[in-house]
C-alpha angles and dihedrals in degrees: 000000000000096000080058097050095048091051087054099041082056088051086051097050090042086057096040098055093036079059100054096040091066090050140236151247125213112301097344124091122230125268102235102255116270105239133079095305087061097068088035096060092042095053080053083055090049096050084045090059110037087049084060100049089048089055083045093051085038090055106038093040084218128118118211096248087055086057094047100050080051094063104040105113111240083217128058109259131192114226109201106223114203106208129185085183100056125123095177125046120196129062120333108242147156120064099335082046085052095048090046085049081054102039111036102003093236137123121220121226108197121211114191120193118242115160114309099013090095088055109047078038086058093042095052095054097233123089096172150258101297116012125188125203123223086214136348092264156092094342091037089053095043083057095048083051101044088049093245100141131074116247115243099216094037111125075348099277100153082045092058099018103033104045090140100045091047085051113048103017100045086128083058104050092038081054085052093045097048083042097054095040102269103325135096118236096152152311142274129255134253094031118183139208095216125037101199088068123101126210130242110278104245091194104090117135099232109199128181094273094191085058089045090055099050088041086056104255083282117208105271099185094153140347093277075071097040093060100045082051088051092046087048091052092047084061093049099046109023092163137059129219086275104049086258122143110263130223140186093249132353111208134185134198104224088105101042114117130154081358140009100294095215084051105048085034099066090045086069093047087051108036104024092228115132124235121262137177105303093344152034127276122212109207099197099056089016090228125146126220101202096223083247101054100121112249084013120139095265093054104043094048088045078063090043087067095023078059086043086056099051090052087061082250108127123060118271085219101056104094080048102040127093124221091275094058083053109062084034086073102043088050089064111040093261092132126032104206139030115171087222118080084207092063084031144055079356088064107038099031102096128148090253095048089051082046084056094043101242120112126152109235124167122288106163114185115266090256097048127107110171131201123277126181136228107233107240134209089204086067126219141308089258110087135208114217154143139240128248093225103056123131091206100033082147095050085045088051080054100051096051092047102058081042082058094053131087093256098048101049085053106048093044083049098045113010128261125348117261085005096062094010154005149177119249129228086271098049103252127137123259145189106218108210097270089045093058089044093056087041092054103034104025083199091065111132116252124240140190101055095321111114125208133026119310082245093057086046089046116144097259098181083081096206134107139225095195132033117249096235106047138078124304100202098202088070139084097257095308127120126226091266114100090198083074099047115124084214082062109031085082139117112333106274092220146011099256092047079052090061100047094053085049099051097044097036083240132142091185130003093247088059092044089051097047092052089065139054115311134146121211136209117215125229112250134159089260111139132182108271109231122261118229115249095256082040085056089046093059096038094056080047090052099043095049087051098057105039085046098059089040095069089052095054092047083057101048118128101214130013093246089065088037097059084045088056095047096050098048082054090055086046095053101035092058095051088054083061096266081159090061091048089053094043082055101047092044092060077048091061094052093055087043088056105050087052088059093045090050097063094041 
């Protein structure tokens, strides 16, 4: 193996001094400037690397696919995911459980991590096969420190079973190796080719359209607005498509975490600032709104939905329903507007709603300018990793890094290659029939050997490899995002989407979006600094309290009991050491913001 070590010792002194040579800011590592040196120092990276596969292949005599074929399992195995993204727990199955069984005969038993699972995980020394990391941490780095990863380069694993991986993600993994104290145990998500890109903006408000129009297109400035448009509407459409009371928004609390997820949420979709910590960042004058600054962002948009609630607008299931009530109800018109495209126009815009004329499409109010984020070669704060004490690391290192491919971001996006999608003689990216129709109506029947509905088959590891909006470089120019497609970018598919391009000048939200205020916050190498363990008990003290009492106010049936509410939650919330939490995040916010300054 020395020729191979040499060749990566020279990768590694090619990255290191291209680093440098961009600059740097405290302890964060520059972002490779965004202009034409850029791609030609990432096709040098390319020929680096793939001159090093090719002495790997040389030496081992062994091609990939002859390793691989080594490591398959002739019996089926079941490989325990530990997932902090899940929103399913149980086996993979449907169409996805049925492409692992072919690929890799395994089955995949997802773990999802409600309170208390990361911790008997912990105790009993075994995490799992594959672990992925709601963000890069204080319980990442416990388990860098407890010895509970898999080192990448270890017996070079990433080297024989990550190839792709080693060779288009090397500013990932060299993101993952300065954040874990100098070795490699994985990579974060939503990695992206160009660095001067930036991704769609998820933050759309997307409102029942159909509703809007007959209502007159009515003036929506602020959401004082919002919430007299969505009380008119309600007028106008008391009932769902299954006879079911309707509402303005249904929410749910699987994804809350320091704060309530849908609050601090829409204050990113209003005010374009980024959640952090407990509060919210803005990138462009690298301020911080702690979430309890009275008249903050946190506060004002937590009266925006107690004010939903009084109006007999939210759902009175949303503190109880899970994420599943929750898309049931945006499937069938229960609620008119969600601030996320994902929950939904994603949700509600089927090919029998367009036949029926409805669809939801974005509509923010006038003084909104929602968050949109850089793409970032560094990847994400959510990481991909094994665990030590996995029996198949190598069949693990396999398995993410098919999922890092081309092939395999699409096919966990969009279903099974040449069944849900395909390239053209010219190379560029297409729904087949069947494809569109999943895409469009996740309960579409599957076809061509894969039993059950694309919902049922759906990627429930919840993470991603690449990022939506950048390159795939197996195409012929276009990005993961069928949005952008030019297969899809064609003739409106109904009248009422019809209506909605007509009235905003748009051909696709994400241009429509993009064509108004936004801020954006770059990618940089920035990652969250570790707590100390009294710091963590605090912090968890001071989390539950105000979620908690979030919920409550959310729920109070008059302001007077809402601003009662609000100030018992300051008053607790300060005796469990809210102040410490603060003095924390604020030296945060410093380091934050030398990794921006570092890539502008």
């Amino acid at each position: 193996m020395k020729a191979k070590k040499i060749t990566a010792l020279l990768m590694a002194a090619v990255m290191t001094v291209s680093l440098a040579a961009c600059g740097s800011s405290g302890a964060t590592t520059a972002e490779p400037a965004a202009d034409s040196s850029t791609e030609a120092k990432a096709e040098t990276d390319a020929d680096v690397a793939d001159a090093d596969t090719e002495a790997a292949s040389a030496e081992d005599g062994e091609s990939y696919d002859e390793l691989l074929e080594e490591i398959i399992p002739e019996e089926t195995v079941t490989l325990d995911v530990f997932d902090q993204l899940a929103n399913y727990s149980g086996e993979q199955i449907g169409w996805f459980g049925q492409i692992m069984l072919e690929k890799f005969n395994v089955k995949l038993n997802i773990i999802p991590d409600p309170d208390g699972v990361y911790e008997t995980r912990m105790e009993s020394g075994n995490l799992g096969d594959i672990v992925i990391w709601g963000n890069d941490s204080d319980e990442y780095m416990q388990a860098v420190e407890k010895g509970m990863l898999f080192d990448w380069n270890e017996d070079d694993i990433l080297s024989d079973y990550g190839p792709y991986i080693k060779e288009h993600m090397p500013y990932a993994l060299e993101k993952n190796t300065n954040l874990s104290g100098g070795t490699t145990y994985g990579y974060g998500f939503d990695v992206a080719v160009d660095p001067s890109a930036r991704g769609d903006i998820m933050y759309t408000w997307d409102l029942r359209w159909d509703l809007y129009k007959e209502l007159g297109y009515p003036e929506i400035k602020n959401m004082d607005d919002m919430v007299e448009v969505l009380a008119q509407m309600k007028e106008i459409c008391p009932k769902d498509d299954n006879g079911k009371t309707t509402y303005g928004v249904s929410l749910f609390n699987d994804w809350d975490g320091d704060m309530v997820m849908f609050v601090k949420s829409t204050a990113s979709a209003y005010y374009g600032y980024d959640e952090f910590g407990f509060g919210l960042y803005d990138s462009e004058t690298q301020e911080y709104h702690p979430c309890l600054e009275k008249d903050g962002p946190y506060l004002t948009v937590l009266k925006f939905y107690n004010n939903l609630y009084q109006r007999g607008l939210l759902d009175p299931d949303s503190q109880t329903q899970k994420y599943d009530g929750m898309v049931e109800d945006y499937q069938n018109g229960t609620a008119f507007l969600n601030v996320f495209n994902f929950l939904g126009s994603a949700m509600y815009n089927s090919e029998t709603h367009a036949a029926d004329g409805k669809a939801m499409y974005p509509c923010p109010p006038e003084e909104a300018s929602p968050i949109a984020y850089g793409l970032n070669v560094y990847g994400g704060n959510r990481i991909w990793s094994i665990g030590a004490k996995s029996e198949y690391p190598e069949l693990c290192m396999a398995i993410l890094n098919w999922l890092s491919t081309p092939e395999g971001r699409m096919t966990a996006e969009y279903g099974p290659k040449d069944v849900c999608w395909y390239y053209d003689e010219n190379g560029k990216t297409c729904f087949t029939e069947l494809g569109k129709a999943a895409k469009l109506d996740i309960k579409t029947e599957m076809s061509d050997g894969y039993s059950g509905t694309f919902e049922d088959g759906n990627f429930k590891m919840n993470n991603q490899t690449w990022a939506l909006d950048t390159e795939n470089l197996d195409s012929n120019g276009d990005t993961y995002n069928y949005k952008k497609w030019d297969s899809f970018i064609t003739e409106p598919n109904s009248e009422i989407e019809a209506d909605w391009r007509e009235h905003t000048g748009a051909r696709t939200p994400d241009e429509y979006m993009g064509s108004r205020p936004f801020k954006l916050a770059p990618g940089t190498t920035y990652s969250a600094g570790t707590k100390s363990d009294e710091l963590l008990v605090l912090w968890n003290q001071v989390a539950d309290c105000i979620k908690t009492n979030s919920w409550k106010a959310i729920y109070a049936s008059s302001d007077e009991e809402f601003d009662k509410i609000v100030d018992e939650m300051i008053a607790k919330a300060n005796e469990y050491g809210y102040d410490k939490c603060i003095e924390f995040q604020e030296n945060e916010v410093k380091l934050r913001a030398a990794a921006e300054d570092a890539v502008k």
